[in-house]
C-alpha positions in Angstrom: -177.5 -31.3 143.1 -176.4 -32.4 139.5 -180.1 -33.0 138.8 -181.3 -29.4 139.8 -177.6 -27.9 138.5 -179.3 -29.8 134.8 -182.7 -28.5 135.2 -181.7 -25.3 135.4 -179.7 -25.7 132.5 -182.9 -27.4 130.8 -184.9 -24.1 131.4 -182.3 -21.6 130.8 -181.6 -23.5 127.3 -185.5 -23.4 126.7 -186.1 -19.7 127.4 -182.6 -18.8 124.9 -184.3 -20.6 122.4 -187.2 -18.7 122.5 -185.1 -15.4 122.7 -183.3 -17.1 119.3 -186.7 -17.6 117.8 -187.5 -14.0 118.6 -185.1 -12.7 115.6 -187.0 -15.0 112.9 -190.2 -14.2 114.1 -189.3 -10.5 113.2 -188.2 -11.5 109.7 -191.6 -13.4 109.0 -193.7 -10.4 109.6 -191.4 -7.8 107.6 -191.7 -11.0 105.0 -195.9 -10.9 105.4 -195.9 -7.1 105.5 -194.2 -6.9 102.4 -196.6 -9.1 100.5 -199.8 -6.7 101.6 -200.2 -3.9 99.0 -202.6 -2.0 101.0 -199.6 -2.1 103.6 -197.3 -0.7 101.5 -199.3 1.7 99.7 -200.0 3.3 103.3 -196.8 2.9 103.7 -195.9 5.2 100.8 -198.8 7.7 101.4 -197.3 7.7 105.5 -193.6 8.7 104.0 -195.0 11.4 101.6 -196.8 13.1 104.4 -193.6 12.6 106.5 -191.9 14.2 103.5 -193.8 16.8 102.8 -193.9 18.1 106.9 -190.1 18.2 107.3 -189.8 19.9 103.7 -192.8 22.4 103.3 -190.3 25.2 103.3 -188.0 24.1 100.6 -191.4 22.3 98.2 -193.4 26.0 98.4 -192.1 29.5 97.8 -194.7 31.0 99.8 -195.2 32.1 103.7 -198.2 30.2 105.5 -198.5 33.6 107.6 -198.3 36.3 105.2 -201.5 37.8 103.8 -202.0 39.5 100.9 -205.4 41.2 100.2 -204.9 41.6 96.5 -204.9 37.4 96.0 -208.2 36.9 98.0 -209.9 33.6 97.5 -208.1 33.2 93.8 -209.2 29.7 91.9 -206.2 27.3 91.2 -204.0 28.1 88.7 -200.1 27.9 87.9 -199.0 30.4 90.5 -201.1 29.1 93.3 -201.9 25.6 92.6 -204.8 24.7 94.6 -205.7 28.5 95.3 -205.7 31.0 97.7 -208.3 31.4 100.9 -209.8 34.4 102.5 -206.6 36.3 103.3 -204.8 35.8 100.3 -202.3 33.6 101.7 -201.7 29.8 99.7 -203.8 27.3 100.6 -201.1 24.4 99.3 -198.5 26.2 101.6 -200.9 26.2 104.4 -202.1 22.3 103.7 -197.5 21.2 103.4 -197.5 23.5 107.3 -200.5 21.7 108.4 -199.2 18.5 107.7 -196.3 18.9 110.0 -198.3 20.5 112.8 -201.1 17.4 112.5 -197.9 14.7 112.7 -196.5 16.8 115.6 -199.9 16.7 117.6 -200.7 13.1 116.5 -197.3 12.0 117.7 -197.3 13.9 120.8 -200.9 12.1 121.4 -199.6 8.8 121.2 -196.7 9.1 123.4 -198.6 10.8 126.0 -201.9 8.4 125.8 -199.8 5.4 124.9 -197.0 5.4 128.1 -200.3 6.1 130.3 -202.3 3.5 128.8 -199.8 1.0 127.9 -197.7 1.3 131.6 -201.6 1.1 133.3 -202.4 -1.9 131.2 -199.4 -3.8 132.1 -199.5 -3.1 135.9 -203.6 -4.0 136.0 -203.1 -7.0 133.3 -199.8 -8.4 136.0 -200.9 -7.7 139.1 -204.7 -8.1 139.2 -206.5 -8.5 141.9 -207.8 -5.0 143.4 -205.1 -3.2 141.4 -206.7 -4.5 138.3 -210.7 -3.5 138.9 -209.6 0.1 140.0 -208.1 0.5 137.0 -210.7 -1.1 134.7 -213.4 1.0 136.5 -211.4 4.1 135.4 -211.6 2.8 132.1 -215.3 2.2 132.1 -215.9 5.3 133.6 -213.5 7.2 130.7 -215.1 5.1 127.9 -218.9 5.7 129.1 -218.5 9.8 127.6 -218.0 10.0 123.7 -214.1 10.9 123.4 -215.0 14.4 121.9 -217.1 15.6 123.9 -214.8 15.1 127.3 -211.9 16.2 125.4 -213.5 19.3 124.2 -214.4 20.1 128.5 -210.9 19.4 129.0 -209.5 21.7 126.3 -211.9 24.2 127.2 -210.9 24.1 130.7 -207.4 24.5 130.0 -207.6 26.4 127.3 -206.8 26.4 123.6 -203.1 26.0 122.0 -201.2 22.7 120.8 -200.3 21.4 124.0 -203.4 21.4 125.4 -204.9 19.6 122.7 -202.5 16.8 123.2 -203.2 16.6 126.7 -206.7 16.5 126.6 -206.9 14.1 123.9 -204.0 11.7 125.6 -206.4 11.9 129.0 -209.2 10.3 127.1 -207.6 8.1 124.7 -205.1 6.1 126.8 -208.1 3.5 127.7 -207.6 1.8 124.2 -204.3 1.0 124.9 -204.8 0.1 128.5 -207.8 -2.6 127.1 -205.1 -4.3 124.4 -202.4 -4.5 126.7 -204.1 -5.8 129.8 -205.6 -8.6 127.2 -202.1 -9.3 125.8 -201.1 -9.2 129.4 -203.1 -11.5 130.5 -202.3 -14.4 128.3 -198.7 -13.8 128.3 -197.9 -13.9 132.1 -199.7 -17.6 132.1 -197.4 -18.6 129.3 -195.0 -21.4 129.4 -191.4 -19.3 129.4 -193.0 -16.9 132.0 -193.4 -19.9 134.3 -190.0 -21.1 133.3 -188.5 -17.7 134.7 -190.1 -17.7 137.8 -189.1 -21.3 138.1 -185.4 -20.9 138.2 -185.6 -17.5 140.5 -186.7 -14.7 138.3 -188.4 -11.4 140.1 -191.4 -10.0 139.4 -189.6 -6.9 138.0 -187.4 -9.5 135.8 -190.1 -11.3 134.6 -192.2 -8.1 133.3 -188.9 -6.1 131.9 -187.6 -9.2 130.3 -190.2 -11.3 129.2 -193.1 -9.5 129.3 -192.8 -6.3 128.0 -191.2 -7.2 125.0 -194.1 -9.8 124.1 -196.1 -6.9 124.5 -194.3 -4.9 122.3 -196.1 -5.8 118.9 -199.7 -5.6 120.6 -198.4 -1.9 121.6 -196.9 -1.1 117.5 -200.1 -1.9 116.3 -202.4 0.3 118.9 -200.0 3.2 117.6 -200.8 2.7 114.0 -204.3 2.2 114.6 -205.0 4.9 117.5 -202.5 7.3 115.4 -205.6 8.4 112.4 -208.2 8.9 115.2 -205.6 11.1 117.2 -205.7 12.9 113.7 -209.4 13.1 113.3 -210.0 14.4 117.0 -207.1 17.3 116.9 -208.7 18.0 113.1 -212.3 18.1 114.8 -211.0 20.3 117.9 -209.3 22.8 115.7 -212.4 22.9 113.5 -214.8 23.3 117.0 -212.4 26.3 117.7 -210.9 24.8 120.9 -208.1 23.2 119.0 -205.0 24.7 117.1 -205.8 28.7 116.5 -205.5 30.7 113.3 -203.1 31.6 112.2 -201.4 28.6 112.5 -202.1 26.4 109.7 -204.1 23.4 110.8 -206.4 21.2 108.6 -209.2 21.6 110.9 -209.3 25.3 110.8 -208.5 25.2 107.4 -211.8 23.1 106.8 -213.9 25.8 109.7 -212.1 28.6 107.6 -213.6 27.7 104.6 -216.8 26.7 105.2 -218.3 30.0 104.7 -216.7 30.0 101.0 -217.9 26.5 100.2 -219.6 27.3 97.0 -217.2 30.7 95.8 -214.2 28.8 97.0 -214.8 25.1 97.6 -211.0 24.4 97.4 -210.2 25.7 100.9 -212.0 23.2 102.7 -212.2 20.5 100.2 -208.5 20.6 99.6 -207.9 20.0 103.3 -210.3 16.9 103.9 -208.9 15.5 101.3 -205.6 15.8 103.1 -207.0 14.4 106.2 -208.9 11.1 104.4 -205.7 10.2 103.0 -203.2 10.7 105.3 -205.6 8.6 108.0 -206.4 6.0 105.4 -202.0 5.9 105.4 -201.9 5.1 108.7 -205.0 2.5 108.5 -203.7 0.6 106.5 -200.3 0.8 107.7 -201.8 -0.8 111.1 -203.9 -3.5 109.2 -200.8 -4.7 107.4 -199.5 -5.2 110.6 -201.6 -6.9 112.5 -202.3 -9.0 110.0 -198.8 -9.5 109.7 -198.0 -10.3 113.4 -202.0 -12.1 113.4 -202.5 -13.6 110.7 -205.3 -15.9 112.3 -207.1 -12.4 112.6 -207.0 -11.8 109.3 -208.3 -15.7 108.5 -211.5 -14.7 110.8 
C-alpha cells in the first residue's frame, strides 16, 4: 500500500510541476512577443482600429447617415478630410463607423466558427475512431467548395443583414479550426502527463477539461488571430457582392462597391476604404505571426 500511496504521490508531484511550469511558459512567450516588431507594430495598428470603432463618434463631428446633396463627391480638404461620396455624407466618418461594424462582424465570426470548429476538433481529435472520420469527411466535404462562393449561397438563402453574414461565414469557416485542433489534439492526448492522469484515476471528462483543453488553448489564440483578417476580407467581399452589410450602413465593402463607379472623378471613396482594409488585416497578420512564433519558435526556425 505505501508503495502505491508513494506513486501516487510521484504522479500527482509530476503533473503540479508541469501546472507550475505552465505560469513561466506564459512569461517566455509575452518575453518573445515583445522582441518581434512586426508583432508589436500589428499590435499598435490592432489597438488604433480598436480605438477608432469605440470612438468614431467623439473623433468626427459628422453623421455617417445624413446626406447632404450640396457636398456631393467633394475632393479632400480641411472640412472633409478624405472627401465626401456620392450622397454628400463623409467618407472619414463613414470609414471610423465601418471600422466598428467590420470588428463587430469579424468577432462575431470567430466566436461562432471558432466554438463549432474548435469543440468538433477536440471531440474528433479525443475520441477517434468513427466519431473522428464523420467529422473529417464533413470537413472535406466543406473545404472541397471555395469559402465565398458557399457562403454567398448561404447568405443568399437567408438573406442579407449582419447576422446572416456571420452565420454563413462561421458555417464555412469553422473547418480551419477543427484541422488545428484535432492535430494539436492528437499529440497531446498521447503525451506523458495525459497518461499520468488516467494513471492515477482521472475521467475522460477530467482529462480533456483539465489537461487538454488548456494545452490547446494557444493552438486555438493563434487560429483567431490568423482566421480573424480572412473573416474581414470575406464580410468586406460579401458586402461588396451586395449580399453582405446594406447601405446605408457604413461598411468597407460597400464603401469600395459604392465607389467604384466614381473611380476616376472620386478615387478616394474606394481607395480610402481598401486602404483601411490592407491595414487593419495586415494588424491582425502580424499580430498572429508574432504569436506563433512566439509559442513555436521551431516554426519560425523552418
Amino acid at each position: 500500500m505505501e508503495d502505491k500511496g508513494l506513486s501516487y504521490e510521484n504522479v500527482r508531484n509530476e503533473i503540479n510541476k508541469l501546472k507550475r511550469s505552465k505560469s513561466s511558459q506564459l512569461s517566455l512567450v509575452w518575453s518573445r512577443f515583445k522582441k518581434n516588431k512586426l508583432a508589436l507594430v500589428g499590435f499598435i495598428i490592432v489597438s488604433i482600429v480598436i480605438f477608432i470603432a469605440i470612438f468614431a463618434p467623439v473623433l468626427t463631428p459628422y453623421d455617417p447617415f445624413v446626406t447632404d446633396p450640396f457636398n456631393r463627391l467633394k475632393p479632400p480638404s480641411w472640412e472633409h478630410w478624405i472627401g465626401t461620396d456620392a450622397m454628400g455624407r463623409d467618407v472619414l466618418t463613414r470609414l471610423f463607423y465601418g471600422a466598428r461594424i467590420a470588428l463587430i462582424i469579424g468577432v462575431l465570426i470567430i466566436l461562432f466558427e471558432g466554438v463549432i470548429g474548435i469543440a468538433l476538433g477536440i471531440i474528433s481529435g479525443f475520441f477517434g475512431r468513427i466519431v473522428d472520420a464523420i467529422i473529417m469527411r464533413v470537413v472535406d466535404v466543406l473545404r472541397s467548395f471555395p469559402v465565398i462562393i458557399l457562403a454567398m449561397a448561404i447568405a443568399g438563402i437567408m438573406g442579407q443583414g449582419i447576422y446572416n453574414v456571420v452565420i454563413a461565414l462561421g458555417l464555412v469557416g469553422w473547418t480551419t479550426y477543427a484541422r488545428m485542433v484535432r492535430s494539436k489534439i492528437l499529440t497531446i492526448k498521447n503525451s506523458d502527463y495525459v497518461e499520468a492522469a488516467y494513471s492515477i484515476g482521472e475521467s475522460r471528462f477530467s482529462v480533456v477539461l483539465r489537461y487538454i483543453m488548456p494545452n490547446a488553448i494557444p493552438t486555438a489564440i493563434i487560429m483567431i488571430c490568423i482566421m480573424m483578417p480572412t473573416a474581414l476580407i470575406a464580410s468586406a467581399t460579401l458586402s461588396f457582392l451586395g449580399v453582405g452589410v446594406q447601405p446605408p450602413t457604413p461598411s468597407w465593402g460597400s464603401m469600395i462597391s459604392a465607389g467604384r463607379d466614381y473611380l476616376i472623378m472620386a478615387p478616394w471613396i474606394s481607395t480610402s476604404a481598401g486602404i483601411f482594409i490592407m491595414i487593419t488585416v495586415l494588424g491582425f497578420n502580424f499580430i498572429g505571426d508574432g504569436l506563433r512564433d512566439a509559442l513555436d519558435p521551431t516554426a519560425k526556425r523552418n
